[in-house]
C-alpha positions as CSV (number, residue, x, y, z in Angstrom):
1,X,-12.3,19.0,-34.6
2,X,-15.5,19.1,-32.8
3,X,-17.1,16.1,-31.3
4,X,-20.0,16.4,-33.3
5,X,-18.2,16.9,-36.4
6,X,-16.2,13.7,-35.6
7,X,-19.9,11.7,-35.7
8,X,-21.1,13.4,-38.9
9,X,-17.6,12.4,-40.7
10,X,-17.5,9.0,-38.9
11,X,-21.4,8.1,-40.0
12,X,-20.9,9.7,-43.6
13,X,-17.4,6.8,-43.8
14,X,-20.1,4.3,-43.2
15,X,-22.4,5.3,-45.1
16,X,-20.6,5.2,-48.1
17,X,-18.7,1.8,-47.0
18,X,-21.9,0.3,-47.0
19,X,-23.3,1.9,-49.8
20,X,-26.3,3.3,-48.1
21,X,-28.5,6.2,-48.3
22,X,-29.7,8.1,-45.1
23,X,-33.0,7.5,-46.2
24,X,-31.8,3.9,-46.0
25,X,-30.3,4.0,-42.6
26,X,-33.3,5.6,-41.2
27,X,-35.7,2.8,-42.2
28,X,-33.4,-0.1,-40.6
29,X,-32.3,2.1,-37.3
30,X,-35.7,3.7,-36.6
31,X,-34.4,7.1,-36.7
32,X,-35.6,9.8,-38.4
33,X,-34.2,11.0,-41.6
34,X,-34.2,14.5,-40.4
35,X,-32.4,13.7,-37.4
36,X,-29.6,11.6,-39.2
37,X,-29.5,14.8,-41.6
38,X,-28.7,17.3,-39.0
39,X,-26.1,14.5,-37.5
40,X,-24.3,14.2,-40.6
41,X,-24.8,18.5,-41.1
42,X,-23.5,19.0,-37.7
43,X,-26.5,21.3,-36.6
44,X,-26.7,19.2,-33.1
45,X,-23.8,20.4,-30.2
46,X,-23.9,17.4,-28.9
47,X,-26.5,13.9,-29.3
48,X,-27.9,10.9,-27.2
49,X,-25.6,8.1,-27.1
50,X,-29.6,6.1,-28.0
51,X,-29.3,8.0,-30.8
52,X,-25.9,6.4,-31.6
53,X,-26.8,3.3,-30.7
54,X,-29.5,2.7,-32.9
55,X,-27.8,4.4,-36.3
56,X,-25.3,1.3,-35.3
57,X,-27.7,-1.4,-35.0
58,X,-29.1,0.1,-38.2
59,X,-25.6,0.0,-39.6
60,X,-25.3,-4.0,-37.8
61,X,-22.4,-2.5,-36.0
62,X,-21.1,-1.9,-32.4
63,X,-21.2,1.6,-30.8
64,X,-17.3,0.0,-30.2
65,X,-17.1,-0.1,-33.6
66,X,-18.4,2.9,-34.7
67,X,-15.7,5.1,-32.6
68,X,-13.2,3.0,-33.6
69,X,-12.1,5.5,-35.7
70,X,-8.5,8.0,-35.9
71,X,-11.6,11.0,-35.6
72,X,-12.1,9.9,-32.0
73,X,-8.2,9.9,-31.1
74,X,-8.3,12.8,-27.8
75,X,-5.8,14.5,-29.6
76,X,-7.7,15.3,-32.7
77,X,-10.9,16.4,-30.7
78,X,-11.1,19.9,-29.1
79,X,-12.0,20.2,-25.3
């Protein structure tokens, strides 16, 4: 799995955890609906860690806790 797709899957799990639109997310994080769109439909390569960071205070999490996830285990990522 891609990096990038490894973020999209991660932030759709909290989404849905949480019960929250993107629409949502992007009000209390600051970042733009569109760019939490292409996140979650992988049409970035790679993003800013900011970017990151603020979808998890939006989310009132830790970047720590957001990549504590079996997605970002080396051995399920490609090089």
């Amino acid at each position: 799995m891609k990096l990038n797709e490894a973020v999209s899957e991660r932030l759709q799990e909290l989404l849905l955890e949480r019960n929250m639109t993107q629409y949502q997310l992007s009000m209390k994080s600051g970042v733009p609906k569109s760019t939490i769109g292409n996140l979650v439909h992988c049409q970035y390569d790679s993003m800013k860690l900011r970017i990151i960071h603020e979808l998890c205070q939006g989310l009132n999490i830790t970047i720590s806790e957001f990549f504590n996830s079996n997605l970002f285990n080396e051995e399920n990522l490609e090089p």
